[in-house]
C-alpha positions as a Python dict, from the first residue, in 0.01 Angstrom:
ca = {
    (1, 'X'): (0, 0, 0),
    (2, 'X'): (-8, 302, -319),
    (3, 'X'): (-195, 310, -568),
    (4, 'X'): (67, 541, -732),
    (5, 'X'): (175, 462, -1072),
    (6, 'X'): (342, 626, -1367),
    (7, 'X'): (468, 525, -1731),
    (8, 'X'): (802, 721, -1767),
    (9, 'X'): (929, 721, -2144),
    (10, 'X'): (1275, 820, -2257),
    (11, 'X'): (1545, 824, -2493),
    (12, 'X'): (1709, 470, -2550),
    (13, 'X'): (2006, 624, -2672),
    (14, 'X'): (2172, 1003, -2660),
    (15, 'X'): (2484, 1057, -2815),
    (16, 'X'): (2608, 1413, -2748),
    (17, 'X'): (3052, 1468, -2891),
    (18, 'X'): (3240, 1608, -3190),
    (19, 'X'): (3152, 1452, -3490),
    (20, 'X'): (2820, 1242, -3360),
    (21, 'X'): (2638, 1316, -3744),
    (22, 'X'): (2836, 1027, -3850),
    (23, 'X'): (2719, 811, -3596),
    (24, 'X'): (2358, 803, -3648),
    (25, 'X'): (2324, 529, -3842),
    (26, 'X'): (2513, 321, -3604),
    (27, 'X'): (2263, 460, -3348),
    (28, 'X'): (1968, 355, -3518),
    (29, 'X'): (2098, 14, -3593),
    (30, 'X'): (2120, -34, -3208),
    (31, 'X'): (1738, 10, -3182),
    (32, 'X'): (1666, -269, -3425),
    (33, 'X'): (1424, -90, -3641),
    (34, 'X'): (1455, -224, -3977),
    (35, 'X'): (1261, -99, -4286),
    (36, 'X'): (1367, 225, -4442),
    (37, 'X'): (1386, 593, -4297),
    (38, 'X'): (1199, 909, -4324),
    (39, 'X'): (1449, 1226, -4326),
    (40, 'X'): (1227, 1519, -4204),
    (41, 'X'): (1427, 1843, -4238),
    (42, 'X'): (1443, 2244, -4329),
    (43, 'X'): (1656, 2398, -4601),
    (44, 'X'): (1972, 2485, -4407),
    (45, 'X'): (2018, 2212, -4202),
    (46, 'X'): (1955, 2029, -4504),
    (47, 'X'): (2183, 2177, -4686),
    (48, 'X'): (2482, 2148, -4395),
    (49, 'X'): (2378, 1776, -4274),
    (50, 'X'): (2126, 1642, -4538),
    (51, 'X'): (2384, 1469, -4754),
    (52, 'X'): (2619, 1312, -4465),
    (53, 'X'): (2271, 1204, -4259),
    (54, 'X'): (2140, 1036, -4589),
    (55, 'X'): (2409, 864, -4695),
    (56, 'X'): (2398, 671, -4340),
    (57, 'X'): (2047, 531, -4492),
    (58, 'X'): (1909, 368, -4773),
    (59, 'X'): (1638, 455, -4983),
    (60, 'X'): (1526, 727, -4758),
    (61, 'X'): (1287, 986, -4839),
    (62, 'X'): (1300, 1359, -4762),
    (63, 'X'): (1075, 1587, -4692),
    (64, 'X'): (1214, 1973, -4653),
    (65, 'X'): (967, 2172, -4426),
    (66, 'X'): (990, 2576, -4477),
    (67, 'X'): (789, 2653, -4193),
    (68, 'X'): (644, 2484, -3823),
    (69, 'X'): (241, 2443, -3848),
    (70, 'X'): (9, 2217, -3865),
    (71, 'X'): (34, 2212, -4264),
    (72, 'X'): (406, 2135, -4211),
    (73, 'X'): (299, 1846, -3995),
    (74, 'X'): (-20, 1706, -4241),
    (75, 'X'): (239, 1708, -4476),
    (76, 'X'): (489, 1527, -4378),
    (77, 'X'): (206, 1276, -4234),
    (78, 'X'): (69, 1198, -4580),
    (79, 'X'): (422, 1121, -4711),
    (80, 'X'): (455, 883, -4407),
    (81, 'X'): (165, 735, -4535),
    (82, 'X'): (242, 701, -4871),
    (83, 'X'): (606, 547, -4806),
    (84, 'X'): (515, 341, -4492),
    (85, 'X'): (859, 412, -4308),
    (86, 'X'): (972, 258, -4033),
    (87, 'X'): (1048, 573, -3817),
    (88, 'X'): (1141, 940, -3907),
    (89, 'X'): (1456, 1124, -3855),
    (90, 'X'): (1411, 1503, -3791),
    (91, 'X'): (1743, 1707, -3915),
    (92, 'X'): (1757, 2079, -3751),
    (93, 'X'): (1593, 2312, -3491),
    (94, 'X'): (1279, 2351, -3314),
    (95, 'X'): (1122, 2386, -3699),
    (96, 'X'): (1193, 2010, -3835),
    (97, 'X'): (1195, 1850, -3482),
    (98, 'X'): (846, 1979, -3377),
    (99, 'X'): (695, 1885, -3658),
    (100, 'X'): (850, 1563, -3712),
    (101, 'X'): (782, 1449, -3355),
    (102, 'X'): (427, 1533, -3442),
    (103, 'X'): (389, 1338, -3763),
    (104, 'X'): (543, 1032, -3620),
    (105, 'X'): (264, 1015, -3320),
    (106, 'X'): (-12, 1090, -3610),
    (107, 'X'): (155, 767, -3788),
    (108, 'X'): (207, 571, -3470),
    (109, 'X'): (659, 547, -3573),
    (110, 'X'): (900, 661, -3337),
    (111, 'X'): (1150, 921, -3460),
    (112, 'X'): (1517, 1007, -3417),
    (113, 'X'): (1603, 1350, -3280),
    (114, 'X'): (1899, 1521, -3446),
    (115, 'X'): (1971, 1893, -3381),
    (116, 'X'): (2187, 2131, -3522),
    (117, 'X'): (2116, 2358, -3273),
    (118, 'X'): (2107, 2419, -2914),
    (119, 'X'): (1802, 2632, -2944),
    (120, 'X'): (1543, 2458, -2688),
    (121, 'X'): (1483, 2154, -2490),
    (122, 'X'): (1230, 1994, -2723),
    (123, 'X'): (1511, 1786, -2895),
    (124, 'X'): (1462, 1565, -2632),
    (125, 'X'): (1098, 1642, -2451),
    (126, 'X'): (761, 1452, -2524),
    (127, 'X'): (631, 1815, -2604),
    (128, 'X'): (581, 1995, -2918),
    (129, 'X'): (565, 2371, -2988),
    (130, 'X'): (318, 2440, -3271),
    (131, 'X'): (241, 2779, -3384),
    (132, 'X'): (-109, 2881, -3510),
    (133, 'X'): (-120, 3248, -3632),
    (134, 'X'): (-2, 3482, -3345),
    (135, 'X'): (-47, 3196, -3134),
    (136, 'X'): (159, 2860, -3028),
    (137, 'X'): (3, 2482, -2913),
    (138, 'X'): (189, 2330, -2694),
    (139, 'X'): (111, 1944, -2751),
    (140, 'X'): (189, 1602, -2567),
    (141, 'X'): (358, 1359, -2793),
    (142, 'X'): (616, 1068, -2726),
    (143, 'X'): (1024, 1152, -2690),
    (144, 'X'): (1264, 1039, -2952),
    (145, 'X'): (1364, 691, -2953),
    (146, 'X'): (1714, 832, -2974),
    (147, 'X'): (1892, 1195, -2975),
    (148, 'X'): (2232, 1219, -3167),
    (149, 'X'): (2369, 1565, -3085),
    (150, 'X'): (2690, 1631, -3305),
    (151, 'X'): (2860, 1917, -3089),
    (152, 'X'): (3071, 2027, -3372),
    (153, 'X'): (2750, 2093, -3614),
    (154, 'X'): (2601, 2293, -3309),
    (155, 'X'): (2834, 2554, -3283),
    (156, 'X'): (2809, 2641, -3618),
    (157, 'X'): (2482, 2765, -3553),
    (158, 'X'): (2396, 3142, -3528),
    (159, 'X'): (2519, 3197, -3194),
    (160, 'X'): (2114, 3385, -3070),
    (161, 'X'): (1994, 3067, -3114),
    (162, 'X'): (2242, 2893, -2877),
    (163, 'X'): (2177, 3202, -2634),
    (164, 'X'): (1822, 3104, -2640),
    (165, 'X'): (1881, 2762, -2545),
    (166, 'X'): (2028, 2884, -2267),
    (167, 'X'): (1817, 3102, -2162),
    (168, 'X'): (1532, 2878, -2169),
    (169, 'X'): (1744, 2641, -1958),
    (170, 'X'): (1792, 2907, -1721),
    (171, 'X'): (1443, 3020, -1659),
    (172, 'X'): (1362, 2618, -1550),
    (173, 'X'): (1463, 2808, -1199),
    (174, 'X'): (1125, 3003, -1169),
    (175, 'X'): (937, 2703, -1356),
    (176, 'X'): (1004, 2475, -1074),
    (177, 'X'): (909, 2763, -826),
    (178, 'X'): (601, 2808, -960),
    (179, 'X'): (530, 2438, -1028),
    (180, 'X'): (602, 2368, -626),
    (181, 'X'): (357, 2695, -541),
    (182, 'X'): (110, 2519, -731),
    (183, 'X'): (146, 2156, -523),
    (184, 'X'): (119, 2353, -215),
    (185, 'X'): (-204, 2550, -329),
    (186, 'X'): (-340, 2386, -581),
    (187, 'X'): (-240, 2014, -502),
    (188, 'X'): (-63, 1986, -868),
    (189, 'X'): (137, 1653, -874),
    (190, 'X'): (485, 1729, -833),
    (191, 'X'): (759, 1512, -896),
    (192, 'X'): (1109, 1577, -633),
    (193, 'X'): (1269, 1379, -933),
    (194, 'X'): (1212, 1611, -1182),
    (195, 'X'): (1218, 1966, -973),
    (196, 'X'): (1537, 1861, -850),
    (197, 'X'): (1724, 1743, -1183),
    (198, 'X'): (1545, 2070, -1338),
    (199, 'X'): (1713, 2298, -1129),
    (200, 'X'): (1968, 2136, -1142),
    (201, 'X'): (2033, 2176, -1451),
    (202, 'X'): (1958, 2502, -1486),
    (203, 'X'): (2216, 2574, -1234),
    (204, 'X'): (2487, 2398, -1457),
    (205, 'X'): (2428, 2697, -1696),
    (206, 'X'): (2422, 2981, -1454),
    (207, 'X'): (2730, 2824, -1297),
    (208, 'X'): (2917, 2797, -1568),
    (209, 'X'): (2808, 3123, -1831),
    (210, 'X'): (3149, 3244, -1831),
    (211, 'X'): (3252, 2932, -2023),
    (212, 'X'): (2984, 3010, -2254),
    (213, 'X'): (3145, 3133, -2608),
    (214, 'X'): (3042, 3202, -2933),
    (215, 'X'): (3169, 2881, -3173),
    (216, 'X'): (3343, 2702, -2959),
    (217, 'X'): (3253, 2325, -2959),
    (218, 'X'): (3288, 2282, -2570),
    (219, 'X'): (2995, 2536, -2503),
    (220, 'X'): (2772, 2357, -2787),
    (221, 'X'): (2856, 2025, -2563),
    (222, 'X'): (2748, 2211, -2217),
    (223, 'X'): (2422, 2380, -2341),
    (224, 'X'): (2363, 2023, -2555),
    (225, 'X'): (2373, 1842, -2202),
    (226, 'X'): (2169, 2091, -2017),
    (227, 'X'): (1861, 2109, -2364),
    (228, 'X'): (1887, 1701, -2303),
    (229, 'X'): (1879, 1659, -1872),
    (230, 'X'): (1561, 1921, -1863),
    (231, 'X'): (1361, 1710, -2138),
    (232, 'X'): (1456, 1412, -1938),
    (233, 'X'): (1247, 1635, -1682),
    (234, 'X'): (994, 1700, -1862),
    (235, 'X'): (953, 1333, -1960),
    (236, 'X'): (967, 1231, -1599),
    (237, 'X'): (736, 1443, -1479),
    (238, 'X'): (513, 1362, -1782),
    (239, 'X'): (403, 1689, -1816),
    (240, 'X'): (611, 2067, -1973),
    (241, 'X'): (625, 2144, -1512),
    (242, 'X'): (959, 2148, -1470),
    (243, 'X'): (1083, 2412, -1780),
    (244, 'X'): (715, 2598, -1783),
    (245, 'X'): (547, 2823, -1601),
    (246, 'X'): (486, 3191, -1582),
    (247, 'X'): (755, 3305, -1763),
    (248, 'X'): (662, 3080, -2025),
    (249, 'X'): (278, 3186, -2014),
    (250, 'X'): (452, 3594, -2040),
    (251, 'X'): (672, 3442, -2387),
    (252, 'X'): (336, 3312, -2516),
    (253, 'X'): (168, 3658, -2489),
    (254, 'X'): (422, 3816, -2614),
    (255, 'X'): (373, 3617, -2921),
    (256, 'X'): (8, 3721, -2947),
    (257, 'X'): (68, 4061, -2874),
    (258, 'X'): (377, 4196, -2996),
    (259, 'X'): (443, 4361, -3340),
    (260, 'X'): (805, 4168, -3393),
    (261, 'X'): (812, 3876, -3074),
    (262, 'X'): (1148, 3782, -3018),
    (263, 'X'): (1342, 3461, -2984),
    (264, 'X'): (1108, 3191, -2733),
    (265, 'X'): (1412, 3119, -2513),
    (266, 'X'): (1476, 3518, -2503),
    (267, 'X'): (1154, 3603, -2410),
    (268, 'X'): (1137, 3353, -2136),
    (269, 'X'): (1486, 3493, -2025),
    (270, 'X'): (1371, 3816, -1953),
    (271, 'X'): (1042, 3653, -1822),
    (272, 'X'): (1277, 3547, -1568),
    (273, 'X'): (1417, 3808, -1449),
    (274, 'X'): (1080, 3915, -1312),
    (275, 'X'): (879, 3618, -1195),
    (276, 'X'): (1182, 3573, -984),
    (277, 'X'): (1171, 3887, -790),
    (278, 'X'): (803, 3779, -783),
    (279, 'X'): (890, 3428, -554),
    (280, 'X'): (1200, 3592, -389),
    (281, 'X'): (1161, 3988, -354),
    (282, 'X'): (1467, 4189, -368),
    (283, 'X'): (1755, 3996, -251),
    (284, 'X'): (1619, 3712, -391),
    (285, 'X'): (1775, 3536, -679),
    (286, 'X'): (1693, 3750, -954),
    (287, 'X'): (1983, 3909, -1016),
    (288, 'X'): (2190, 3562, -1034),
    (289, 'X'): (1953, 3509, -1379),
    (290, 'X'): (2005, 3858, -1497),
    (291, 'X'): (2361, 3851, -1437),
    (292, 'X'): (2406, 3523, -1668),
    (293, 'X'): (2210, 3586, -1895),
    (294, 'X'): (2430, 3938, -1941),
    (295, 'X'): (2752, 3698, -1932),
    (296, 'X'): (2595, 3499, -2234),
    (297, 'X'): (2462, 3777, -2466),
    (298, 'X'): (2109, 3687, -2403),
    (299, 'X'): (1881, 4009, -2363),
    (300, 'X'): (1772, 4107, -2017),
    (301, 'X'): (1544, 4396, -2103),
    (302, 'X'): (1223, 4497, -2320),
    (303, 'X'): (1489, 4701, -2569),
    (304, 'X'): (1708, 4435, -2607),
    (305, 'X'): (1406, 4227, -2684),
    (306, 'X'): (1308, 4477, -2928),
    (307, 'X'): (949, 4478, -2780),
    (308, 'X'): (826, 4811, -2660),
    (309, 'X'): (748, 4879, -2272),
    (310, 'X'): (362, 4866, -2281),
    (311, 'X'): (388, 4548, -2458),
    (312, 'X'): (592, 4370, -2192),
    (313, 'X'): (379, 4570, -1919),
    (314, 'X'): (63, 4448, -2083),
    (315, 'X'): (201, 4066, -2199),
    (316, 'X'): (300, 4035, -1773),
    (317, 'X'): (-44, 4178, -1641),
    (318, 'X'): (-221, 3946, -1861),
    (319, 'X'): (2, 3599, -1875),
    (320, 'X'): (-228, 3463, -1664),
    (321, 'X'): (-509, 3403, -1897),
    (322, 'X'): (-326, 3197, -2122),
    (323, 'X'): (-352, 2876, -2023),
    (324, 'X'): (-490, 2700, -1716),
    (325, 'X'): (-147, 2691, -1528),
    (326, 'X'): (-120, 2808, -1140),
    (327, 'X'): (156, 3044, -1142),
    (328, 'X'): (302, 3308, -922),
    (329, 'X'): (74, 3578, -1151),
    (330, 'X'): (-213, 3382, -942),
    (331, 'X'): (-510, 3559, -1162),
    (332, 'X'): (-310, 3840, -1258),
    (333, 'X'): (-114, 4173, -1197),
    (334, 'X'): (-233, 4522, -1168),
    (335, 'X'): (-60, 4666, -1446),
    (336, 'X'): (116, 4943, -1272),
    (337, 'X'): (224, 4665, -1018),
    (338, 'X'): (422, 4518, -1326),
    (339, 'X'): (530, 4860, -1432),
    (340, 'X'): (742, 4884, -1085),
    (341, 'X'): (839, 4537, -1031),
    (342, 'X'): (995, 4534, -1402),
    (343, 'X'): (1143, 4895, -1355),
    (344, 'X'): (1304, 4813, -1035),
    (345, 'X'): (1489, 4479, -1193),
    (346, 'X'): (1600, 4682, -1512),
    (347, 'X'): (1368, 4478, -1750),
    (348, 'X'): (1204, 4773, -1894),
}
């Protein structure tokens, strides 16, 4: 006999192809939702995909956010409550879908994920990034009910943000690393499930970065399937384990601490390229990440970050203390140990 039980929830539907905007409708037919939509959006996606997505609906309101925040989100939560929709539809990047996944749990209505680009894995996670000043939240709330992923839309997107999709894909190889170091010393609950389809797809990246090209449709629909498999993860696991850990905790710092932070799925790129000389040493794997990221145009060092080197020095000797995470950085680094570990892989 176990006790052991878990409440796993996912996408019902994910349509990923050319030409999928046109399909949404259709998609959200299929769930049998009734009652009018709300269109939660940000002024360029808007203004590619706001006209074709709305026509699909009727009567729905629209609701442009400028910025990610918790105003963004009481916002579009007091126009929820004024219109009483039946679910919302977030339009665009990390921007419209954060906040839109967290308006619909304030309102208790499920939502409908729809990217336009392949920037992170939270078009399809049960997590939201919320930033707060120099800092970011990073908050439980349900999937999507559905994810409709128009590949052609995608790669029209400026191609850094498609790199950074990547490259937060790619650093779900030290994630699960750290998450199993923490099962084994800590006793964290680990899922096989989720490490496994995490790395997984992580490897589908690295494996295939030379196929990786600016504007071309077929790279939009490999990074699209990679952003949805690791929030599939994420949602199995029921917890951010599987695409978080210390490289995640040093992109978080950097936030807080740096002049000009860079892209998230940059920073946790380069993050990378450390913490896994940390778990593997010199012939370790390390190089593998650096070397696709390189064949992507992601950056692989502090200058291509355009942070200096005592802010990535500092942001790695104090990771740690962001959040209550077992990591590799255990309860920190010495900074000049940081100083030669990130010298010797090139980061700084």
């Amino acid at each position: 006999m176990t006790d052991k039980s878990r409440w796993i929830k996912l996408p019902r539907n994910v349509l990923v192809g050319h030409g999928m905007l046109d399909e949404v409708g259709d998609a959200v037919g299929e769930l049998g939702l009734g009652g009018e939509a709300l269109l939660v959006t940000s002024p360029t996606p808007d203004e590619l995909a706001g006209d074709r997505l709305r026509a699909q609906f009727d009567d729905a309101t629209t609701v442009v956010v400028e910025t990610a925040g918790y105003d963004a989100i009481e916002r579009v939560t007091r126009t929820a409550e004024e219109v009483e929709p039946a679910y919302l539809v977030a339009l665009g990047g990390g921007k419209a879908i954060d906040v839109a996944k967290m308006a619909a749990e304030e309102v208790g209505r499920g939502f409908v994920s729809v990217p336009t680009a392949a920037s992170h894995d939270g078009i399809v996670s049960g997590r939201s990034s919320i930033p707060e000043g120099k800092t970011r939240h990073s908050v439980a709330a349900d999937p999507p009910l559905a994810v409709v992923a128009d590949t052609e839309l995608m790669a029209q997107a400026p191609w850094r943000l498609t790199t950074a999709g990547c490259a937060d894909i790619i650093s779900n190889y030290t994630a699960v690393k750290d998450w199993r170091l923490a099962h084994r010393l800590k006793g964290a609950r680990y899922s096989e499930y989720a490490g496994a389809l995490s790395e997984m797809t992580a490897e589908m990246l690295v494996g295939n970065a030379d196929s990786i090209k600016e504007g071309l449709v077929e790279s939009a629909w490999l990074v699209s399937k990679a952003l949805v498999s690791s929030g599939v993860a994420m949602s199995i696991a029921g917890s951010s384990r599987p695409a978080s850990g210390a490289e995640h905790l040093f992109s978080h710092q950097l936030d807080r601490i740096a002049p000009e932070p860079a892209l998230h799925g940059h920073q946790v790129g380069v993050g990378a390229i450390v913490i896994e000389y940390l778990h593997t040493g010199e012939d370790g794997g390390w190089q593998l990440i650096r070397d696709a990221l390189e064949e992507i145009g992601a950056p692989t060092t502090a200058d291509e970050l355009g942070v200096s080197t005592e802010v990535v020095v500092e942001a790695l000797a104090t990771a740690h203390e962001i959040r209550d995470r077992y990591t590799i950085l255990g309860d920190g680094m010495e900074p000049s140990a940081v100083r030669e570990v990130a010298t010797y892989t090139g980061v700084i």
